[in-house]
C-alpha positions as CSV (number, residue, x, y, z in Angstrom):
1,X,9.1,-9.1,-24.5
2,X,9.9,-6.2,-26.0
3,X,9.7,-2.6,-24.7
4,X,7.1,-0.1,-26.1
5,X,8.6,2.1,-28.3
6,X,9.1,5.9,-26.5
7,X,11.3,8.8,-25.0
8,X,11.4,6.6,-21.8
9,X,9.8,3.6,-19.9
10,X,6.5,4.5,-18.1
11,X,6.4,3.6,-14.6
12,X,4.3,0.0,-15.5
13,X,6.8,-1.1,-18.2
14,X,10.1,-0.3,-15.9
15,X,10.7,-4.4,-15.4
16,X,11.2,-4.0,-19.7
17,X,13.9,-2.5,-19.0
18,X,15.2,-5.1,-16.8
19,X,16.4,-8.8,-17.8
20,X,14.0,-10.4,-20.2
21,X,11.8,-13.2,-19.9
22,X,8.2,-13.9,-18.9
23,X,9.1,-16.7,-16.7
24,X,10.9,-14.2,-14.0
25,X,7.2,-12.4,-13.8
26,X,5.7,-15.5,-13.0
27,X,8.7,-16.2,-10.6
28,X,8.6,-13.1,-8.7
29,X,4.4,-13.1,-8.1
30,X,5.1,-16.4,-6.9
31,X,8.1,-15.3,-4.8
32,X,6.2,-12.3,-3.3
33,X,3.1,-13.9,-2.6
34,X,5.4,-16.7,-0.4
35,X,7.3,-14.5,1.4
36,X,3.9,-12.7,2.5
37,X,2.3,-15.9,3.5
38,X,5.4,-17.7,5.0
39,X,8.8,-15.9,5.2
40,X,8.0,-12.6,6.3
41,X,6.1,-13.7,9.2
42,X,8.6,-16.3,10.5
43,X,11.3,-13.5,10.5
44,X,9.5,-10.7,12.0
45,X,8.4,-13.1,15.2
46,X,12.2,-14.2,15.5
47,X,12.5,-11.0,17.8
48,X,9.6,-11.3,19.6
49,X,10.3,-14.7,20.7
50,X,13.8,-14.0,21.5
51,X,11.9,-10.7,23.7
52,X,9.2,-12.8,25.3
53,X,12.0,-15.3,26.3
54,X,13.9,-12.8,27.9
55,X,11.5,-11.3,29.7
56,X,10.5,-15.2,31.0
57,X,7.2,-15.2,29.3
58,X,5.6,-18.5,28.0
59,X,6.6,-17.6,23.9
60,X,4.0,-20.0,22.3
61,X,1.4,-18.3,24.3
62,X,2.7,-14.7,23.4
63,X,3.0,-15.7,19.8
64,X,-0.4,-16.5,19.7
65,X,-1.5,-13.6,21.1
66,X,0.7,-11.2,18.9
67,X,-1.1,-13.0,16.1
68,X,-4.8,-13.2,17.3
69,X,-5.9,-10.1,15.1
70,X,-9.7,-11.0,16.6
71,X,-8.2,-9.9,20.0
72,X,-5.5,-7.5,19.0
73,X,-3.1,-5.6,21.4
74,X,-0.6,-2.5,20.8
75,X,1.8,-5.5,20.5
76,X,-0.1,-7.4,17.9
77,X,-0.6,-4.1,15.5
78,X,3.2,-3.4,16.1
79,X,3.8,-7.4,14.7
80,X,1.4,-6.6,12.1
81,X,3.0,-3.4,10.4
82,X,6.5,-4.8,10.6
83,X,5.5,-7.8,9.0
84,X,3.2,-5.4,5.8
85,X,6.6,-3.1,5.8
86,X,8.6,-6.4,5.1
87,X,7.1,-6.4,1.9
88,X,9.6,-3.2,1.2
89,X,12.5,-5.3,1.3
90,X,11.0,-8.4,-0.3
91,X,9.9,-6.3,-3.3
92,X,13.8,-4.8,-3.3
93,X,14.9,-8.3,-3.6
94,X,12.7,-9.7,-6.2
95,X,13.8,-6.9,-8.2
96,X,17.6,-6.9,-7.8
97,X,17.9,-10.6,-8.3
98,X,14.8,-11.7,-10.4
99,X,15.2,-8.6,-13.0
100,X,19.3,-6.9,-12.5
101,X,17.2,-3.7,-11.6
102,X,18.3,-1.5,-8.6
103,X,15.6,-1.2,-6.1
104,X,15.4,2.4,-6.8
105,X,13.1,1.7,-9.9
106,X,10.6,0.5,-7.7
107,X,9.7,3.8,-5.8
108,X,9.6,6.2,-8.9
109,X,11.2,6.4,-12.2
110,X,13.5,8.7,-10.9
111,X,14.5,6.0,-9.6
112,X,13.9,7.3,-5.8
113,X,11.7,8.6,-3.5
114,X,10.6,12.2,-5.2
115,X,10.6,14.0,-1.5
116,X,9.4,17.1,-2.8
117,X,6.1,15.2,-4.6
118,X,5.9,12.9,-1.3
119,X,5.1,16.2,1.1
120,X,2.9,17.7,-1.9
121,X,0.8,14.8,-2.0
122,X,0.6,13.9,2.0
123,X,-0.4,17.8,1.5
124,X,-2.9,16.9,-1.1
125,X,-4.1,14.1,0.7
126,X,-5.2,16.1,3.6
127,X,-7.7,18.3,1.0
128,X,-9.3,15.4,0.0
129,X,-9.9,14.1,3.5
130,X,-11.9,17.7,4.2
131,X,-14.1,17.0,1.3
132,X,-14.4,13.3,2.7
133,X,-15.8,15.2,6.0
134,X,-18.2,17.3,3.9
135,X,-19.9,14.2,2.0
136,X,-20.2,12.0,5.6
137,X,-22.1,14.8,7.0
138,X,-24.6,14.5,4.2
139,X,-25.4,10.8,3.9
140,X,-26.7,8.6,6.3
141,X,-23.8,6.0,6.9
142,X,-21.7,8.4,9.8
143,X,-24.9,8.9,12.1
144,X,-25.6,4.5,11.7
145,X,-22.3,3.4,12.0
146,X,-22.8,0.3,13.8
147,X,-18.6,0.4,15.0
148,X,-19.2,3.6,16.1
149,X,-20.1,4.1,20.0
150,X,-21.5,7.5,19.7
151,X,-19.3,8.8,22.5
152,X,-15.2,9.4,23.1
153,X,-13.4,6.2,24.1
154,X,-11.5,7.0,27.3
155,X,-7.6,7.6,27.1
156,X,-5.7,4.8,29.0
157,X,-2.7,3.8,28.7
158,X,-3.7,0.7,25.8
159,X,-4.7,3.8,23.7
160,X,-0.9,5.6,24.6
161,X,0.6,2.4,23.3
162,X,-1.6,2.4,20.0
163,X,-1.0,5.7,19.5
164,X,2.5,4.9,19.2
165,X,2.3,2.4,16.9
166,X,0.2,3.9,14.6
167,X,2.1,7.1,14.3
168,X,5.8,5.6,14.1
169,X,4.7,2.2,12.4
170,X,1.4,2.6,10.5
171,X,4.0,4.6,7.5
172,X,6.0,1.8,7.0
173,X,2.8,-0.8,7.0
174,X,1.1,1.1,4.1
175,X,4.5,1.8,2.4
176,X,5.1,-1.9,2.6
177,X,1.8,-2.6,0.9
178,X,2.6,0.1,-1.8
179,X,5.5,-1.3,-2.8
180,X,4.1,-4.9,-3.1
181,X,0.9,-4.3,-4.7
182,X,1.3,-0.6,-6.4
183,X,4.9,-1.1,-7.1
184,X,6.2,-4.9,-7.6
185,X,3.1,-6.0,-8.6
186,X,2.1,-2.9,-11.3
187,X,5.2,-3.6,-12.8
188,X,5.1,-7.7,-13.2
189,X,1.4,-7.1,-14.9
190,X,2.8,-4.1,-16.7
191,X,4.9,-6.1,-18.2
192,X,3.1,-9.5,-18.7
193,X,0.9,-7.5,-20.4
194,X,2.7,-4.7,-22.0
195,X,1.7,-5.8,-25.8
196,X,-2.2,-5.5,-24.7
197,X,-3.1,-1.8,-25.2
198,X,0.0,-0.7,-23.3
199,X,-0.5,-3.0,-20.4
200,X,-1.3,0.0,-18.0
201,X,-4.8,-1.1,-17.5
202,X,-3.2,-4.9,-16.1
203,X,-0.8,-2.9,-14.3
204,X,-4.1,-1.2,-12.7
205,X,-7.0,-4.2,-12.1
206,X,-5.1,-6.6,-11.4
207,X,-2.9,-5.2,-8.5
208,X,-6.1,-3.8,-7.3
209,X,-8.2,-7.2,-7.0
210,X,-5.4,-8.8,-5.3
211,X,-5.4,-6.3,-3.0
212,X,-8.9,-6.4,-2.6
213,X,-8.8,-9.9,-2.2
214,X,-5.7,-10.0,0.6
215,X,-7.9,-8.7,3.1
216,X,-9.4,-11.9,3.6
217,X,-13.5,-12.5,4.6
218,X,-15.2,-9.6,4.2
219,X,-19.0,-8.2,2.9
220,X,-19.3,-6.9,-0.7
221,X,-19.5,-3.1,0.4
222,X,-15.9,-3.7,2.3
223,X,-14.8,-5.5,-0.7
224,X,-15.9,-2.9,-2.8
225,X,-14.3,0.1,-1.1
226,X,-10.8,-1.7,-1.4
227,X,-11.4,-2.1,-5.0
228,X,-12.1,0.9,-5.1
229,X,-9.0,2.2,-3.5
230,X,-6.5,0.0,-5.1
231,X,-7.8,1.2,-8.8
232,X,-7.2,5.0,-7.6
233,X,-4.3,4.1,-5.8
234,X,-2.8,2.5,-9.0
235,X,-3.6,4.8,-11.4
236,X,-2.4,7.9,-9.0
237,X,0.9,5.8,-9.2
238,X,1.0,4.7,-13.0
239,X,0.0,8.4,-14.1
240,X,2.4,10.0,-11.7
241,X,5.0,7.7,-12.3
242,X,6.1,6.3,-8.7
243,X,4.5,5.2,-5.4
244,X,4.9,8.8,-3.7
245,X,0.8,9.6,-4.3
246,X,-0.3,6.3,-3.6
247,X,2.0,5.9,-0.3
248,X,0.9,9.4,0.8
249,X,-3.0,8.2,0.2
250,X,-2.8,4.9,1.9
251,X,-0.5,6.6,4.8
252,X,-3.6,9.4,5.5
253,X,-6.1,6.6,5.0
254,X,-4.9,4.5,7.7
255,X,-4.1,7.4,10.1
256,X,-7.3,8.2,9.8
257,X,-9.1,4.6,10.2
258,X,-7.2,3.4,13.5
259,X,-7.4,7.1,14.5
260,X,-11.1,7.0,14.5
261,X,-11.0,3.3,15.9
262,X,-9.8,4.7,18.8
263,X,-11.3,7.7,19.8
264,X,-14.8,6.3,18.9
265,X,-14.5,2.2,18.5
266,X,-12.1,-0.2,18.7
267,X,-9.3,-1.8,16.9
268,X,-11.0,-5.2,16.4
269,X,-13.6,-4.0,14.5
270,X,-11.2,-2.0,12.2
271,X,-8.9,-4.7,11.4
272,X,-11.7,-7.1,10.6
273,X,-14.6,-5.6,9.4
274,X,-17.3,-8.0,9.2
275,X,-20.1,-5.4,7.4
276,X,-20.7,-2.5,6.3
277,X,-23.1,0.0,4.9
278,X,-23.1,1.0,0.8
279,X,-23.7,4.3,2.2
280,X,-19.7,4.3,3.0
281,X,-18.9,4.5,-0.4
282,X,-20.0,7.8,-2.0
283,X,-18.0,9.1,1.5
284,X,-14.6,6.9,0.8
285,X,-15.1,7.8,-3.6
286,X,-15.4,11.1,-2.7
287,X,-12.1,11.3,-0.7
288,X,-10.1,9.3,-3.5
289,X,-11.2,10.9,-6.6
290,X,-10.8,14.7,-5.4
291,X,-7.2,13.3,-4.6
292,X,-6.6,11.7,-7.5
293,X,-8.0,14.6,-9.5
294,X,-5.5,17.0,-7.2
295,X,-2.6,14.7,-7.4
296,X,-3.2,15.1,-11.5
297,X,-3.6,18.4,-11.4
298,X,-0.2,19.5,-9.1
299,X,1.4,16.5,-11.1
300,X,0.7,18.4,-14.0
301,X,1.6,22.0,-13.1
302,X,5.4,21.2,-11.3
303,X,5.8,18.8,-14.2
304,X,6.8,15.6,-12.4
305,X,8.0,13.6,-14.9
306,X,6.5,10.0,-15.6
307,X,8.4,8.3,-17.9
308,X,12.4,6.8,-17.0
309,X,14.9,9.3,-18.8
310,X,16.3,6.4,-20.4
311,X,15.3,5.7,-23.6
312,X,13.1,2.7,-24.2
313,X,14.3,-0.7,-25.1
314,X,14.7,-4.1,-23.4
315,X,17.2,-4.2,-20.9
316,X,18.5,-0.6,-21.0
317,X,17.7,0.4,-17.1
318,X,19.9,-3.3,-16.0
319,X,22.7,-1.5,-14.0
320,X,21.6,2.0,-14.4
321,X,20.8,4.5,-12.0
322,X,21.9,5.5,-8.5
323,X,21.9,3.5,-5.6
324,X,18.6,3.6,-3.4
């Protein structure tokens, strides 16, 4: 599969640059995919039984709790995000052994973590939420919210602990999902795909309905809005060229979701949304596209740069680069 012919690789078509062959694409969604459903999982209870055994606790029983997300507990969303962030190392894996490229690649075609672009866009990410407020004040879904009580949830010490969690873990839980399905996954499409029109618009939809589709049983309007997000989220990251916008997006997003969970709901209802209204989504398209049209814009004007220095061809980034 040869590379596009350019200056530089664009953030999709970074696995060209890597070790050819379409099998390893195949190899790694498989790989991924596995590791969410199986590996991941298993590792990330290894400490919690090994703490529940400790502490003389029945660890079947506490395993079972930790994973009833029907019934979650500051515990549970703690085992949840550590087992999302997993997908970070995963993802580093997949592309270290599967395609000789340095993890690096993954986060931006820097290859790293632009810093500077990271605070812009948590920055920018903030804007968009005001607008978000404005829209919800003028359309019916806030004031018939159904998960909403109406009235301030008191503060005990269950809403200390998920306060916690969210603020130190939530982060890593939406990184994790960024670099699985915005990074590892816009790349393996980008380059399945890379002879068809460029291959940015696999590198887009497809990434986006899987992530749609992880979140398990849920109404079309749900559905819909997580769509919805994963196409913004991907292009913010395939225009840009690294996961900084969509990280800084998904990290606000779920701030703001858990935040509002506890002050006004509860954390069942958040993490297993059963309906919703369509009234949701002129409030949640709102907040994306006035980011993504700000993240564009900023992009633009401090002239981040969203192609690899390297020039184009197939295997020229194998070995290249700084460690990450």
């Amino acid at each position: 599969m040869p590379a596009l012919p350019g200056p530089g690789l664009p953030y999709h078509l970074v696995q060209r640059g890597g070790r050819p062959g379409v099998w390893r694409v195949f190899a790694g969604v498989f790989l991924l995919v596995a590791s969410f459903l199986v590996l991941v999982p298993f590792l990330v209870q290894l400490p919690f039984a090994v703490g529940f055994a400790v502490a003389g606790r029945d660890v079947g029983d506490q395993l079972a709790r930790i994973t009833d997300f029907d019934h979650p507990t500051p515990l549970g969303l703690a085992y949840l995000n550590l087992a999302l962030a997993g997908a970070i190392p995963v993802a580093w894996l997949l592309t270290r052994a599967l395609h000789g490229l340095r993890p690096g690649w993954l986060a931006s075609i820097a290859p790293r973590i632009r810093w500077r672009w990271l605070l812009v866009c948590f920055g920018l990410a903030f804007v968009a939420l005001f607008a978000t407020l404005v829209v919800s004040a003028l359309v019916p879904s806030s004031a018939d919210d159904p998960q909403m009580s109406g009235h301030l949830n008191d503060f005990t010490s269950t809403t200390r602990d998920y306060l916690l969690v969210i603020l130190l873990l939530t982060p890593l839980q939406a990184a994790g999902e960024e670099y699985a399905f915005r990074g590892y996954l816009t790349q393996a499409f980008g380059n399945l795909f890379g002879n068809v029109l460029g291959g940015a618009w696999a590198a887009v939809f497809f990434p986006a309905l899987l992530f749609a589709l992880a979140h398990g049983s849920q109404s079309a309007p749900v559905f819909f809005d997580r769509f919805a997000f994963g196409i913004v989220a991907g292009l913010a990251v395939v225009l840009t060229g690294g996961l900084e916008a969509g990280i800084a997006m998904h990290v606000l997003n779920n701030w703001l979701a858990f935040g509002l969970a506890l002050a006004f709901s509860d954390m069942a209802s958040t993490l297993n949304p059963t309906g919703d209204s369509w009234w949701t989504i002129p409030v949640t398209l709102t907040q994306s596209l006035v980011y993504l049209a700000l993240v564009l814009l900023l992009a633009r004007r401090m002239g981040v740069r969203t192609t690899t220095e390297t020039p184009a061809g197939a295997g020229v980034l194998v070995g290249s680069g700084p460690r990450v």
